[in-house]
N, C-alpha and C positions, 0 to 999 in steps of 0.2 A: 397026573391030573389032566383030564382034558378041556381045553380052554375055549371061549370060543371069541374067535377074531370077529373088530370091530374096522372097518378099514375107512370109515366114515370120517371128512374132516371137519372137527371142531371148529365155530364162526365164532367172530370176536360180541356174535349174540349169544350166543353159547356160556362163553368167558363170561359176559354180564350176568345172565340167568344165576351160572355157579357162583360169582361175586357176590350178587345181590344189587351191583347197579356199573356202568360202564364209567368210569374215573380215568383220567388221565394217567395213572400208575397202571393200571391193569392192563391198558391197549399200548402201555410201552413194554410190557412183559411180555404179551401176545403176538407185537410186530419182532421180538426178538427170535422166542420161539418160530414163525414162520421163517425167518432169515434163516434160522440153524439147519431144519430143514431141507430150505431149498439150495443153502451152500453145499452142505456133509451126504445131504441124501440117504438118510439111514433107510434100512431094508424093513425093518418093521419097528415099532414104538418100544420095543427092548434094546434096539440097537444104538438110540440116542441117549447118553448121557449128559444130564447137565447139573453145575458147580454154582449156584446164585452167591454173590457178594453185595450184601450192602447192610445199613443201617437197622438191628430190627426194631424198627418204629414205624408208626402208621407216617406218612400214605406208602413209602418206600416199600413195603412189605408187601402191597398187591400186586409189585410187578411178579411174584410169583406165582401167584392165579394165573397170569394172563401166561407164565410161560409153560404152567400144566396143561392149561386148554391145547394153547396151540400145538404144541412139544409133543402132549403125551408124556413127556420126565415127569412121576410123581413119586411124592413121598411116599407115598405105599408100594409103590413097584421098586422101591431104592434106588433110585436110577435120578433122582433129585436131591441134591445137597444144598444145606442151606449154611453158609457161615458169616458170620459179625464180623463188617469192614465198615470203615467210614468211606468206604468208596463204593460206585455200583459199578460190576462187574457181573456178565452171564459167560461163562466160557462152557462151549458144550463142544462133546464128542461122539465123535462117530467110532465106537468100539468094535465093529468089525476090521476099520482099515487106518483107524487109529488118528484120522484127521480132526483136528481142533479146530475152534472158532470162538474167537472173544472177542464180545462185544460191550462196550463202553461209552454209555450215552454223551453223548456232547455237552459242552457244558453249556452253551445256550439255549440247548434241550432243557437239562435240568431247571435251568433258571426260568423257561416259560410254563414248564412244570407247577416248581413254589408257586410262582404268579398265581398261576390258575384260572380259571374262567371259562365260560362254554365254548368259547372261539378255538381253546387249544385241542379240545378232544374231536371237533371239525379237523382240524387241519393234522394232528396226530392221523385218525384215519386214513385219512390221504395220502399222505406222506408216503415217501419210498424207505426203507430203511437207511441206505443209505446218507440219507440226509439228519438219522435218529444218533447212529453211532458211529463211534470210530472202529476199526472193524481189523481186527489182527486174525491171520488164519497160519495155522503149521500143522 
């Protein structure tokens, strides 16, 4: 089949259009997928895998929009996994050279999350990921 390459990067206006509106879940799924990214470096949008862990109930469940957008990992390309944890976890791989990367929202993250309010998807934006997650690579 011949395919045709898209090498354009999805904006986290992007992720809201395919959403339906920019939440605070969605632009923590998005800053994850760009993290994955710019850690693993995958060669093209088949070469990243990612493993989503968390609660599937609403809002938890957009952070996997935001991580299709950014990633490129979709449920249609299998290359997206989604499994039921009380915990949230994105671990993605780089399937060419086999390097890992999981990322683990902080828990003062989370809890300005629940909160909620317009001021957190300000300052989400901004933010460096670094400051989103705990950040294990092998």
């Amino acid at each position: 089949m011949d395919l045709i390459k898209v090498k354009r990067k999805l904006s986290l206006e992007d992720a809201a259009a395919f959403h339906g509106h920019k939440g605070p879940w969605l632009i923590l799924g998005y800053k994850a997928g760009e993290r994955a990214i710019a850690v693993l470096k995958p060669a093209d949008e088949k070469d990243l895998k990612c493993l989503i862990k968390c609660p599937m109930e609403l809002p938890y469940t957009c952070v996997i929009d935001g991580v299709q957008v950014s990633s490129k990992c979709t449920l249609g390309k299998l290359n997206l996994i989604v499994k039921e944890s009380n915990i949230i976890e994105l671990i993605f791989e780089n399937r060419s050279n086999g390097s890992k990367l999981s990322l683990r929202p902080k828990r003062k993250v989370i809890k300005a999350l629940l909160k909620g309010g317009r001021e957190i998807i300000a300052s989400l934006e901004e933010a460096n990921p670094c400051e989103l997650f705990e950040e294990e690579r092998g």
